[in-house]
Structure formats: structure tokens, C-alpha cells
SEVOVO-412187 format. One record per residue (C-alpha): x, y, z; residue number from 1; residue in one letter. Coordinates in Angstrom, 2 decimals, decimal comma. Last residue first. Example, Ala and Ser with C-alpha at 12.3 -4.5 7.8 and 13.67 -1.06 7.14 Angstrom:
2
+---------+---------+---------+-----+-----+
:       u :       v :       w :   n : res :
+---------+---------+---------+-----+-----+
:   13,67 :   -1,06 :    7,14 :   2 :   S :
:   12,30 :   -4,50 :    7,80 :   1 :   A :
+---------+---------+---------+-----+-----+
***
This chain:
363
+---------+---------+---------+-----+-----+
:       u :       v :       w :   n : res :
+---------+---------+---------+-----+-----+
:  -56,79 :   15,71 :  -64,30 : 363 :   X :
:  -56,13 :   13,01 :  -61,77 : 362 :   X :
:  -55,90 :   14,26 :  -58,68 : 361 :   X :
:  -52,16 :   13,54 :  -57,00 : 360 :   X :
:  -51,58 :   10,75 :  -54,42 : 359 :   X :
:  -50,57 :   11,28 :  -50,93 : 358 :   X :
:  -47,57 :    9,65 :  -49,86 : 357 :   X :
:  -47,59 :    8,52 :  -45,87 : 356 :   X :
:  -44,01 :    7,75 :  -44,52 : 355 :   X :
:  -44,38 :    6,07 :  -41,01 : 354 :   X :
:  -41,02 :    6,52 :  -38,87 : 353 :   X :
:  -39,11 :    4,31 :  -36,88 : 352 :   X :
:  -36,98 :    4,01 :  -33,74 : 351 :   X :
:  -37,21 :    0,99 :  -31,86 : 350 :   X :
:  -39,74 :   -0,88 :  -30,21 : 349 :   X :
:  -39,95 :   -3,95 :  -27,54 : 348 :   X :
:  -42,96 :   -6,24 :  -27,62 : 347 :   X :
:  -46,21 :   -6,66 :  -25,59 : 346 :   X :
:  -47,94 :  -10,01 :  -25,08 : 345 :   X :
:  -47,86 :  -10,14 :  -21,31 : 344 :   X :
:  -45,27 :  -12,93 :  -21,17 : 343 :   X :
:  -43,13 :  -11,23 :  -24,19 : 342 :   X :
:  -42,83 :   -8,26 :  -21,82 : 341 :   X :
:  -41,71 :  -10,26 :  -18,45 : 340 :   X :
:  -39,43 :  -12,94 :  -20,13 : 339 :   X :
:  -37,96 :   -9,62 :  -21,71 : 338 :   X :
:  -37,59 :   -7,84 :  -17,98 : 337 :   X :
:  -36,04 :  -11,04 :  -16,60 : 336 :   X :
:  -33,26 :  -11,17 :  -19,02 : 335 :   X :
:  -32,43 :   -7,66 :  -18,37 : 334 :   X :
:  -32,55 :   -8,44 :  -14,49 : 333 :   X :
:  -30,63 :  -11,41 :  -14,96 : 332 :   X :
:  -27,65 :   -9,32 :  -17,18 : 331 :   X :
:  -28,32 :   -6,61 :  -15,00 : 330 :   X :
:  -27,10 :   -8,95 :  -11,75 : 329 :   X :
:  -24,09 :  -10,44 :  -13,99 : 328 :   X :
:  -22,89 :   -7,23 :  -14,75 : 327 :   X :
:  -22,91 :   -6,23 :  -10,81 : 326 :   X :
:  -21,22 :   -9,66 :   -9,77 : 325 :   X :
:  -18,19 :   -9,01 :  -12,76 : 324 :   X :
:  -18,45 :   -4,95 :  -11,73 : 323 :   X :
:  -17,46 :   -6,29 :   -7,41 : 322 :   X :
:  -19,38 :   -3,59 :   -5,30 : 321 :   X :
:  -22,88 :   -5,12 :   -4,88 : 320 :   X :
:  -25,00 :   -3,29 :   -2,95 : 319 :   X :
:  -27,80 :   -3,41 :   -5,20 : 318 :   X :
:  -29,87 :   -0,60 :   -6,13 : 317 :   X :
:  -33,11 :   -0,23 :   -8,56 : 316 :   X :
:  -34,71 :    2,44 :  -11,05 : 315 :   X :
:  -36,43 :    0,84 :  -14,07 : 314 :   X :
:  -38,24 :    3,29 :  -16,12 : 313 :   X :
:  -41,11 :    3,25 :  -18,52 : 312 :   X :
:  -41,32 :    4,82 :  -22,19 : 311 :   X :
:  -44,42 :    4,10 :  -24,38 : 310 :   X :
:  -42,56 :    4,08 :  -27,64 : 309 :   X :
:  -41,87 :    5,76 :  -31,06 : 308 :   X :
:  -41,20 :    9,11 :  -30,65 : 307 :   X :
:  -41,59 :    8,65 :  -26,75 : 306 :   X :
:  -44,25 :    9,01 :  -24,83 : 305 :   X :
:  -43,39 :    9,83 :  -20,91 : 304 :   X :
:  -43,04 :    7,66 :  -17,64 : 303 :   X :
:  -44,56 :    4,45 :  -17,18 : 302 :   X :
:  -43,06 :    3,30 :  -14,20 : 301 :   X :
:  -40,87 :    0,56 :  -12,86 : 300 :   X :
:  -39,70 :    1,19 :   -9,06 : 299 :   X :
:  -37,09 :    1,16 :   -6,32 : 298 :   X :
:  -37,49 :    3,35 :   -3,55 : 297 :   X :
:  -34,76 :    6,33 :   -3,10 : 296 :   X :
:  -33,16 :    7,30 :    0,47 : 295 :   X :
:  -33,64 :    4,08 :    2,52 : 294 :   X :
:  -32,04 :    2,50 :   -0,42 : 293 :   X :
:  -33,67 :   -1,47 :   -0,56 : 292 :   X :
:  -31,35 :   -3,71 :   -2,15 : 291 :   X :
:  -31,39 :   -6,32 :   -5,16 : 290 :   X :
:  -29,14 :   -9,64 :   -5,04 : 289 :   X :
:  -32,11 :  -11,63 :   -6,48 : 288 :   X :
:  -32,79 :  -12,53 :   -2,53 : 287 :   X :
:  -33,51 :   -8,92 :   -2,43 : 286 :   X :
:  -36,22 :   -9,55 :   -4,02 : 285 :   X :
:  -37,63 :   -5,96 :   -5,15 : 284 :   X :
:  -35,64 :   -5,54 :   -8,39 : 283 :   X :
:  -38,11 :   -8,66 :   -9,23 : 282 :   X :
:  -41,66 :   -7,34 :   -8,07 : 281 :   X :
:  -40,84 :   -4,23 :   -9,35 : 280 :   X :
:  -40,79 :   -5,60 :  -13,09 : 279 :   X :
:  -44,12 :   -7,73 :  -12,10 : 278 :   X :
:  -46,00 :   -4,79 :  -11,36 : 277 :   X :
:  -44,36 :   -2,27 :  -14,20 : 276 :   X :
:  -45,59 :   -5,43 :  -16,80 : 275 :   X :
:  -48,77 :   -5,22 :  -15,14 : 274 :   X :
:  -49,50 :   -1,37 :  -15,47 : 273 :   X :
:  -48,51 :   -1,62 :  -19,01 : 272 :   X :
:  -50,82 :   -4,35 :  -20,18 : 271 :   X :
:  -53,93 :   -2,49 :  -18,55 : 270 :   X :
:  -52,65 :    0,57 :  -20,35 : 269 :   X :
:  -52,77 :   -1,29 :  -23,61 : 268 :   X :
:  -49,34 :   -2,02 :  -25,74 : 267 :   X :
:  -49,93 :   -0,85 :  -29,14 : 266 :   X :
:  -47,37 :    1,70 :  -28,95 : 265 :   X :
:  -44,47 :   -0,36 :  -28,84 : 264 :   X :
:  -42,37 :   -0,71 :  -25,38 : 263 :   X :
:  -39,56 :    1,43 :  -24,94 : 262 :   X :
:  -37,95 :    0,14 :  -21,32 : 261 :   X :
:  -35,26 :    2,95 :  -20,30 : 260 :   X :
:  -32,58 :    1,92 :  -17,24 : 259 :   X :
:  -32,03 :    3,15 :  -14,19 : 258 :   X :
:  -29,42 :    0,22 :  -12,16 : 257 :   X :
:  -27,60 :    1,91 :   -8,96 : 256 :   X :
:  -25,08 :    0,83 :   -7,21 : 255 :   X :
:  -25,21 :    1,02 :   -3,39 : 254 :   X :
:  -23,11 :    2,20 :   -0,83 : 253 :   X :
:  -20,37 :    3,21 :   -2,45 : 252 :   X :
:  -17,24 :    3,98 :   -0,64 : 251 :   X :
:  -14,90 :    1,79 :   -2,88 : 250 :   X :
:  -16,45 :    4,03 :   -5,64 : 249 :   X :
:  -14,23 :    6,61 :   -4,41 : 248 :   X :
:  -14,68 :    9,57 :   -6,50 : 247 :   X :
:  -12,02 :   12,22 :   -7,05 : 246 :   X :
:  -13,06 :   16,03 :   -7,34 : 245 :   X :
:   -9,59 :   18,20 :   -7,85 : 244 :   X :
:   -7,01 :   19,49 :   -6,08 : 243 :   X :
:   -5,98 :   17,25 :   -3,58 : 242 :   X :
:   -4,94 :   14,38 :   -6,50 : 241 :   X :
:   -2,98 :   16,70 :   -8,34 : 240 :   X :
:   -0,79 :   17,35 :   -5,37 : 239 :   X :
:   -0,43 :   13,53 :   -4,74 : 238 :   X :
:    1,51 :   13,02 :   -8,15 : 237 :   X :
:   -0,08 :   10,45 :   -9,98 : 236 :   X :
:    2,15 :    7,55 :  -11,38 : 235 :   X :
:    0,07 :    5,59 :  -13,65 : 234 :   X :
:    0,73 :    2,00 :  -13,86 : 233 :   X :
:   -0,54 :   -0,26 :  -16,54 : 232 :   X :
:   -3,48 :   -3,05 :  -16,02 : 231 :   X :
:   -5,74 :   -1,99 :  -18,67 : 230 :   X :
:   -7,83 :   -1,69 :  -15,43 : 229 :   X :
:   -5,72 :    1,28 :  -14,50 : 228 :   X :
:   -3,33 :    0,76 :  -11,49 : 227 :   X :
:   -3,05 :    3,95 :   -9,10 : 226 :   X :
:    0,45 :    4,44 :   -7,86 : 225 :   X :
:    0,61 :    7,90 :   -5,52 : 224 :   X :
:    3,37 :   10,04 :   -5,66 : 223 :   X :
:    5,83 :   12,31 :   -3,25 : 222 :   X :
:    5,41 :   10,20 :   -0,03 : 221 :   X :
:    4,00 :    7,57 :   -1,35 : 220 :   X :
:    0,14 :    6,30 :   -1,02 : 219 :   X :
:    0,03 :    2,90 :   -3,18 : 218 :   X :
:   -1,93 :    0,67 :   -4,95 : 217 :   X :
:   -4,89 :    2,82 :   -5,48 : 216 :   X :
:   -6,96 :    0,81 :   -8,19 : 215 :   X :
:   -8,14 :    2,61 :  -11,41 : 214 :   X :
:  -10,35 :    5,47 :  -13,66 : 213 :   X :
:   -8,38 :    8,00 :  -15,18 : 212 :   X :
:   -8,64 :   11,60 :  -16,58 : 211 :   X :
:  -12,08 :   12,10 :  -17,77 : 210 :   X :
:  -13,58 :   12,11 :  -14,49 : 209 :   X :
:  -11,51 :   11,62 :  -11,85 : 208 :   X :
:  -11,83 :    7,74 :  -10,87 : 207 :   X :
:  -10,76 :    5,68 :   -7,61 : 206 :   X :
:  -10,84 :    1,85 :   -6,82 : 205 :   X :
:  -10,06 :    1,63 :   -3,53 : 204 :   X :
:   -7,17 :   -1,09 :   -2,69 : 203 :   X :
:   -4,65 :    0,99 :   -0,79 : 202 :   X :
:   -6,94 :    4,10 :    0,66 : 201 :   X :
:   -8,97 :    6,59 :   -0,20 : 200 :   X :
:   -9,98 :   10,32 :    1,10 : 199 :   X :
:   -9,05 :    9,50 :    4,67 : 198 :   X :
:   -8,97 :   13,32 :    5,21 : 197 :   X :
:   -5,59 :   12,47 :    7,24 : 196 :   X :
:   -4,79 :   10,31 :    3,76 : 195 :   X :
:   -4,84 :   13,04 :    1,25 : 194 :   X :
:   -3,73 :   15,80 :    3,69 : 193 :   X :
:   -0,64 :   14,04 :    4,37 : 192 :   X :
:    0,02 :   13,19 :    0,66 : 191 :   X :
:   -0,85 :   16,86 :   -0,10 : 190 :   X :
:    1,94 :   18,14 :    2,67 : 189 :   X :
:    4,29 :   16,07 :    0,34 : 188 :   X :
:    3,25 :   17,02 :   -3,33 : 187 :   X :
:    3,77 :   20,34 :   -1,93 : 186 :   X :
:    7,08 :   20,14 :   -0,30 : 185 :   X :
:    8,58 :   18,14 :   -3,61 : 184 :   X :
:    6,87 :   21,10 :   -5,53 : 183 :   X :
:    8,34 :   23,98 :   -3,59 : 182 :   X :
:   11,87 :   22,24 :   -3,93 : 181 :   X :
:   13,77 :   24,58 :   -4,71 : 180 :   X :
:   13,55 :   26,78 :   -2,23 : 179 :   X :
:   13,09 :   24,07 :    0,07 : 178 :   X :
:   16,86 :   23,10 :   -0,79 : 177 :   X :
:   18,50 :   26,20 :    0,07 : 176 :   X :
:   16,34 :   25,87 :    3,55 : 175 :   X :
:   17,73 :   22,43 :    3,81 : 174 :   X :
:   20,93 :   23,57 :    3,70 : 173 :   X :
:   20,93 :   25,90 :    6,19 : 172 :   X :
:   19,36 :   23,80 :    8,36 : 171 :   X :
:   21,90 :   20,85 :    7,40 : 170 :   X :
:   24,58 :   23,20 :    8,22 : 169 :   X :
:   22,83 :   23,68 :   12,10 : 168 :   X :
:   22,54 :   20,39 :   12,34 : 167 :   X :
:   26,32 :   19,86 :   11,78 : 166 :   X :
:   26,74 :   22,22 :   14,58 : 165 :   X :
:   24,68 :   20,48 :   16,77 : 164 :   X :
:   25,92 :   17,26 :   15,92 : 163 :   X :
:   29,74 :   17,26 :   17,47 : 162 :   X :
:   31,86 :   14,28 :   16,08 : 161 :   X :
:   33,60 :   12,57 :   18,33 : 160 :   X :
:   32,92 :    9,25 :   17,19 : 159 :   X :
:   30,89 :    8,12 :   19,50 : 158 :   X :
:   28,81 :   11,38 :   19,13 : 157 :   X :
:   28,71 :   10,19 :   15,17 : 156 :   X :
:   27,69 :    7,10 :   16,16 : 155 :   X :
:   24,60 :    8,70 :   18,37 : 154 :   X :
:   23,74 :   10,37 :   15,82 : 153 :   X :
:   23,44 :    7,73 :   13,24 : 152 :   X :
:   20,97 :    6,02 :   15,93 : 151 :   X :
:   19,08 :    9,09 :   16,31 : 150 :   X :
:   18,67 :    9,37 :   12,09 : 149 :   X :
:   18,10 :    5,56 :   11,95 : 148 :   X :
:   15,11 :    6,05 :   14,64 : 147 :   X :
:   13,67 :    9,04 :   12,79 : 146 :   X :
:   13,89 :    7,41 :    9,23 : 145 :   X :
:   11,89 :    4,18 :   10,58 : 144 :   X :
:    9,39 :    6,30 :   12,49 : 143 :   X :
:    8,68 :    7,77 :    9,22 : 142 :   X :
:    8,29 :    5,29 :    7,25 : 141 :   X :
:    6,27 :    3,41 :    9,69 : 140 :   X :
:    4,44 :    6,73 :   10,19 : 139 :   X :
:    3,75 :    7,15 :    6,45 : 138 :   X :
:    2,55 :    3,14 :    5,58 : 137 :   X :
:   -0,26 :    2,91 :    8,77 : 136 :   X :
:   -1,87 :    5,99 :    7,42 : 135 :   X :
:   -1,91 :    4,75 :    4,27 : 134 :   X :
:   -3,61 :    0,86 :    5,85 : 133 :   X :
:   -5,94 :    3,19 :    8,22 : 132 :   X :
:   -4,94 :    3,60 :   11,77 : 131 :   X :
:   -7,86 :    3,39 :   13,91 : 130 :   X :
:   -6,89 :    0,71 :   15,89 : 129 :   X :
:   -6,36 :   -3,10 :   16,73 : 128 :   X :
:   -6,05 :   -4,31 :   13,25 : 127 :   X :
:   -3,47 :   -1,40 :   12,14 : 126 :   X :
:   -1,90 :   -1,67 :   15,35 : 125 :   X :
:   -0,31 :   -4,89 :   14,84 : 124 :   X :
:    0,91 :   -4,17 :   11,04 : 123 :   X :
:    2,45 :   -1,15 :   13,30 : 122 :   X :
:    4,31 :   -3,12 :   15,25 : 121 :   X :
:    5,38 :   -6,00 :   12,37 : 120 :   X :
:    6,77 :   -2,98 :   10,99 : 119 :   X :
:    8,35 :   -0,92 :   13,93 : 118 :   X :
:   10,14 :   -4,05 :   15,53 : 117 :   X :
:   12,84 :   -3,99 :   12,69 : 116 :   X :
:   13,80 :   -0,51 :   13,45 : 115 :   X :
:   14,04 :   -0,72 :   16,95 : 114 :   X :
:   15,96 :   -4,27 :   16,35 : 113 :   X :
:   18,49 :   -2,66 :   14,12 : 112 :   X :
:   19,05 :    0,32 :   16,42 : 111 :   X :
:   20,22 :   -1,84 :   18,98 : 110 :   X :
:   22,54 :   -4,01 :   16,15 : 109 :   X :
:   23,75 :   -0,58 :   15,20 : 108 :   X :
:   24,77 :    0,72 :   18,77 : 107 :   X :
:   26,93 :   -2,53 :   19,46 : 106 :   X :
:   28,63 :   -2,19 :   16,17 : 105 :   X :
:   29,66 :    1,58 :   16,89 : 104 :   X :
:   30,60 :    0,26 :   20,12 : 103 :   X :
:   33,24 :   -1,98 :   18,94 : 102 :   X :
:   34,01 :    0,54 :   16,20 : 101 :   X :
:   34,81 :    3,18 :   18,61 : 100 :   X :
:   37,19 :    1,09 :   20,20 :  99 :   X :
:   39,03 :    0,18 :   17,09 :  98 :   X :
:   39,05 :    3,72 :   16,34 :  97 :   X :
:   40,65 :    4,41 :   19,90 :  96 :   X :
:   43,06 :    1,35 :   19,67 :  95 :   X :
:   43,88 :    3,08 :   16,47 :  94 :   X :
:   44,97 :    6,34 :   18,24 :  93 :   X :
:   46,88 :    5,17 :   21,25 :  92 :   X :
:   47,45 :    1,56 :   20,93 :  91 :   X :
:   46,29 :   -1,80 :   19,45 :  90 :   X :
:   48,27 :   -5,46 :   20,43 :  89 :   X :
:   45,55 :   -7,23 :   18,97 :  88 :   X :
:   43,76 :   -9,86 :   21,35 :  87 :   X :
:   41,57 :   -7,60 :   22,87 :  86 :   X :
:   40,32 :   -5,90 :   19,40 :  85 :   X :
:   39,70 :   -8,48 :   18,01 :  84 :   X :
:   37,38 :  -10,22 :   20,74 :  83 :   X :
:   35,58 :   -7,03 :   20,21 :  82 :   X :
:   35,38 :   -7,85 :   16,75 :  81 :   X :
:   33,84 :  -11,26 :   17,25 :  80 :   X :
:   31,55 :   -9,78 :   19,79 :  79 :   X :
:   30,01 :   -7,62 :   17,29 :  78 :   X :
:   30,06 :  -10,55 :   14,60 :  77 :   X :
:   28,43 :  -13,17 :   17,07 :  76 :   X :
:   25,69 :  -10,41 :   17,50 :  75 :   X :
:   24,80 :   -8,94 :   14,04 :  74 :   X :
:   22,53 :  -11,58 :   13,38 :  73 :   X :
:   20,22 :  -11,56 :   16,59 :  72 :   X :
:   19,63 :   -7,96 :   14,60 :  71 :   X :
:   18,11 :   -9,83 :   11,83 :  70 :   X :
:   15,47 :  -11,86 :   13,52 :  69 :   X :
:   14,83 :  -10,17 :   16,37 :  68 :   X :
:   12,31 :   -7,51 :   15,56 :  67 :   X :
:    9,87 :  -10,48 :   14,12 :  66 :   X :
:   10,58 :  -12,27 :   17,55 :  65 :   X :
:    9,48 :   -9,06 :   19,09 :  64 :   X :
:    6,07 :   -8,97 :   17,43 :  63 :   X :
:    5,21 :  -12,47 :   17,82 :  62 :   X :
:    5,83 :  -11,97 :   21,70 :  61 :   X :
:    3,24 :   -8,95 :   21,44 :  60 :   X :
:    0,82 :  -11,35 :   19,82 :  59 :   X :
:   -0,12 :  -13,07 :   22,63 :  58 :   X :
:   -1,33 :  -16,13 :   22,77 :  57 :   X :
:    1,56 :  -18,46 :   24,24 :  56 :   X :
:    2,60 :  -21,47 :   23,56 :  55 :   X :
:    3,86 :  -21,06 :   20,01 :  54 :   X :
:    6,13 :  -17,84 :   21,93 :  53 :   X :
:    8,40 :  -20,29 :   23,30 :  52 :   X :
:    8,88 :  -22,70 :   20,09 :  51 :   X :
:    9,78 :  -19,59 :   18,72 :  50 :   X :
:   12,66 :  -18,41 :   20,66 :  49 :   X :
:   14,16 :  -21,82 :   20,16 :  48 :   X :
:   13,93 :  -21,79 :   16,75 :  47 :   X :
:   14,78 :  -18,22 :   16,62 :  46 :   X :
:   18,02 :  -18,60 :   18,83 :  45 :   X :
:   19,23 :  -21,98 :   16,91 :  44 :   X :
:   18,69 :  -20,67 :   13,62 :  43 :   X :
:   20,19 :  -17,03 :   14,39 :  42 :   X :
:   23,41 :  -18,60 :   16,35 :  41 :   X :
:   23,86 :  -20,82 :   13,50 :  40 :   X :
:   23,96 :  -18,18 :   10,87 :  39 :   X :
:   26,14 :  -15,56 :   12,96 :  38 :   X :
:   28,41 :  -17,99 :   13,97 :  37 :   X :
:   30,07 :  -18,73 :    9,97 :  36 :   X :
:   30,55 :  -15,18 :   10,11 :  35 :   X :
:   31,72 :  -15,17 :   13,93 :  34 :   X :
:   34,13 :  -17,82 :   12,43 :  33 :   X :
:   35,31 :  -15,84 :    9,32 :  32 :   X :
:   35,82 :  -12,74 :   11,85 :  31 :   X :
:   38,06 :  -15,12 :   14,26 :  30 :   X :
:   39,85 :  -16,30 :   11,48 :  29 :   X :
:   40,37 :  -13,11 :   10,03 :  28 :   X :
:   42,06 :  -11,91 :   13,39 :  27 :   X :
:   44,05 :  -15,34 :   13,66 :  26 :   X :
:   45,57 :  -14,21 :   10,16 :  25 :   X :
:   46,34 :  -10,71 :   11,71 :  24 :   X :
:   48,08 :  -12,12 :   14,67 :  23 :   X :
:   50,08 :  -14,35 :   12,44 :  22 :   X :
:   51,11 :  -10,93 :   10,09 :  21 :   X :
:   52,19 :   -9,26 :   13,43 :  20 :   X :
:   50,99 :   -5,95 :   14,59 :  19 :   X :
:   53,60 :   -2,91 :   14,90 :  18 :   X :
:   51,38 :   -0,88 :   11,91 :  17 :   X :
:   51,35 :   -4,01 :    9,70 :  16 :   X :
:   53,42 :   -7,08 :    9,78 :  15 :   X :
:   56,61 :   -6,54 :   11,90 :  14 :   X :
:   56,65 :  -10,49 :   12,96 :  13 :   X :
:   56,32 :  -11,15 :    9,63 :  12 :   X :
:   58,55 :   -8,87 :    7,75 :  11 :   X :
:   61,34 :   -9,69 :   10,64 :  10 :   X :
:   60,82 :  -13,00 :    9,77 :   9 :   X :
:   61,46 :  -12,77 :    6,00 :   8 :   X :
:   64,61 :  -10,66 :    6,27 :   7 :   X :
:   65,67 :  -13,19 :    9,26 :   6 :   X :
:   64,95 :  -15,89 :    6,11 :   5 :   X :
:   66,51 :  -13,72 :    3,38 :   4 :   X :
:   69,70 :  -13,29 :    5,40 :   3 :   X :
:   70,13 :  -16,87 :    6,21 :   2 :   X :
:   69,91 :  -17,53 :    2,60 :   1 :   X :
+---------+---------+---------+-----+-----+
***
């Protein structure tokens, strides 16, 4: 028995690579604890962070507390392995990865707070600027990828691990890739041109003619997302969307209203010329959601004979953009232009055709 217990303590003060198994168990205690740290450190730190910033009203302080709220995080559990590391008995070549890892930590949770402040940064910017909302979307991206990519760097350099000549394989590489790639590369450079040339944005309601008519939603990278208004999602890549004519009726300035008004042929002139009258007096009232287009007036004419009709046209504007507001402002106008024909006496027609049988001689 005595054997088995000096066979037992030898195993535990031995433990694992000259490190006992008690000083590992008080490692894992001190990791659990900067676990259990790393939540009440973050409450009590943002709480109190916060209450500061409520008194002041700048938004730059909002902005940094937004950074802070992860990284603050990785704190208890950086020092807890440092602490780790100075109580375990570590030498030559672990003590060196050990090491490493202590600053590897360190680097990350600086890294994390870069990368965390460049959202709520550029959401900033985007009010206070001329960054559009697409615009806004690539360079956080991007800024995002470029900050990881230093901060991996400088791991790797922590590490011991030499980046210029892993740059240069990645060159290499990438040049292997390109090739193909072409279309990856094209939809890309398209994206860029798509939203330096500002033509639409997150929200605009675009339309190539008998293709697709929908809502951007979003401006990727490789792809844009346009919602049709049967509500599914069609995936677009952005080098189709360069090359051909889109319309942005986001952009609109005014919708136009022409419609056709066939009025029977016994309508008298007199008749006619007041019916136009009190037609432009409504798409006139602007008050009736109707507006004025420097470029074209608004008017109700009299404008050819039909087949079966006196023809006039209604041309108006309104600078509604909503379609549920718009229908609603031709369903009044359409309403209006009956009251305004039955008023004068007149009627609408529709298509029809006398048939006049001539009767034989008698013989």
C-alpha cells in the first residue's frame, strides 16, 4: 500500500511536463474565475462608463463605449493567464509559448476594440457626411478586414513568424487565384463602380425593364439583394447591374398621371371646353396632393377624334413617391373627373359601331 501511495504522489507532484497536478488545478481555477470576472467586470465597467457619458453631449463618448463593450471582456481573462503563467513553474521553450500567448491575448483585445469602434464610427459619419448608406457598408468592411489582417500580423511577428515572405506566397497565390476568378474581380470592381456613381442605394426601389422590378436591400461585395414586391429575394450579381439601364424610381421627382377621357360624340364644344376647365382646376390644387413641374404644365385638352369619342387628355404630377398614396390620388382624381362629366351632362363612350342595312328594290 505504501508503494501505491508514494507511486500516487510522485504522479502528482510530477503531473505534466515537470508541473504539478495541484498547480494545474489552481491554474483552472484561476481561468474559471477570470471567466466568471469577465461578466462582472463588463457590467460594472459599462454601467459605470455609461452613467459618465449620459452627462455629456457628445457623441464621440457614445462611440467609444460601443468599442468597449466586448473587448472590456477579454481583460480579466488576459490577466488571468498572465497570472498563469507567473505562478507555473514554465521554462525554456514553453515558458516562451506561454509568453507569446500572454501577449498574443493582449494584442487581440487591442485589435478587438479597433474593430468594434469602426461600426458605431462609421454609423457616425454617415449622418455627419457625405458617405452614402453603400458607401458607408464597403469601407466598414473593409476597414474591418484591414485592421484584423495588421493585427494577425502582428501575432504572427510575436510568434516568430516572418511576414514578408509569407506575403510574397500569398502574391503568388493570389495571382493563381485572379486567374480564375475574372468574374469574382468583376462583379467586385462593378460593386465599387455601382455605388461611387451613387446609382442606388439600400432602400431604393429599382426596376430593369422586363427583368425585375424591387427594393435594394443590400450592396455586397460580389451580389446585390433586391426584394421583389412578391416579397422573394433575388440575388443580382453587381456586374449585371453596371451593364445595363436601371431606373431608380427612388429618384423621382414627380409621378406623372396622363390619362385618355373618351367622351360621346354628342357632347357640344361649349360642354367640352368646361369639363377641360374644371378638370385642370382639380390636378391644379396642390392641396389635392397635385404638383406643379417647372418643366411640363398640367392640363385637360381636347385632343383628337376618336372612332367613337371626342378624346381629351389629362396630364398632371404629384410628388408622391409611396404607390398606396399615388393609387389613392388617381382614385380621387378619377372620381372627380366622372362627378365632373355627369355634372355638365356629357357621358363616357366606348367602342361601337352603327350597322346600316339597305333594303333591296322591290321588283
Amino acid at each position: 500500500m505504501q508503494n501505491f501511495i508514494d507511486l500516487f504522489l510522485n504522479v502528482w507532484n510530477q503531473g505534466f511536463l515537470g508541473i504539478s497536478i495541484s498547480q494545474i488545478i489552481i491554474s483552472l481555477i484561476i481561468l474559471i474565475i477570470a471567466f466568471i470576472m469577465r461578466g462582472i467586470v463588463s457590467n460594472i465597467v459599462i454601467n459605470w462608463l455609461e452613467s459618465l457619458t449620459a452627462r455629456t453631449k457628445s457623441k464621440l463618448d457614445d462611440i467609444v463605449l460601443d468599442s468597449l463593450r466586448k473587448p472590456i471582456g477579454y481583460i480579466p481573462i488576459t490577466i488571468g493567464l498572465y497570472l498563469i503563467t507567473i505562478y507555473l513553474p514554465l521554462s525554456g521553450l514553453i515558458d516562451v509559448i506561454a509568453t507569446n500567448l500572454v501577449q498574443s491575448s493582449v494584442v487581440f483585445t487591442i485589435f478587438s476594440v479597433l474593430a468594434n469602434a469602426v461600426e458605431p464610427l462609421f454609423k457616425f459619419l454617415s449622418k455627419n457626411s457625405w458617405l452614402t448608406s453603400a458607401m458607408s457598408s464597403w469601407l466598414e468592411k473593409s476597414l474591418k478586414v484591414l485592421i484584423w489582417i495588421i493585427g494577425l500580423a502582428v501575432i504572427l511577428d510575436i510568434f516568430g513568424i516572418q511576414i514578408g515572405p509569407l506575403i510574397a506566397g500569398l502574391g503568388l497565390f493570389s495571382v493563381a487565384i485572379a486567374l480564375g476568378a475574372q468574374d469574382l474581380f468583376k462583379n467586385l470592381i462593378a460593386g465599387m463602380l455601382i455605388i461611387g456613381e451613387n446609382r442606388f442605394q439600400p432602400g431604393d426601389r429599382i426596376q430593369v425593364i422586363g427583368q425585375f422590378h424591387g427594393i435594394v436591400e443590400t450592396i455586397g461585395f460580389r451580389s446585390t439583394n433586391v426584394r421583389l414586391f412578391d416579397t422573394s429575394l433575388m440575388i443580382i450579381p453587381n456586374k449585371d447591374l453596371s451593364d445595363v439601364s436601371v431606373i431608380n424610381h427612388k429618384q423621382l421627382k414627380f409621378r406623372r398621371i396622363k390619362w385618355a377621357i373618351n367622351l360621346v360624340y354628342g357632347t357640344s364644344s361649349e360642354i367640352i371646353i368646361k369639363i377641360c376647365s374644371d378638370i385642370e382646376k382639380v390636378i391644379n390644387d396642390t392641396s389635392l396632393g397635385f404638383k406643379i413641374n417647372p418643366g411640363q404644365e398640367s392640363f385637360a385638352k381636347a385632343t383628337e377624334f376618336g372612332a367613337s369619342s371626342i378624346d381629351l387628355e389629362v396630364l398632371c404630377y404629384t410628388g408622391i413617391n409611396s404607390y398606396t398614396e399615388f393609387s389613392e390620388i388617381k382614385q380621387n382624381l378619377l372620381i372627380e373627373i366622372k362627378k365632373i362629366v355627369l355634372k355638365h351632362g356629357s357621358d363616357f363612350a366606348f367602342p361601337s359601331r352603327s350597322v346600316y342595312i339597305e333594303s333591296s328594290p322591290t321588283e
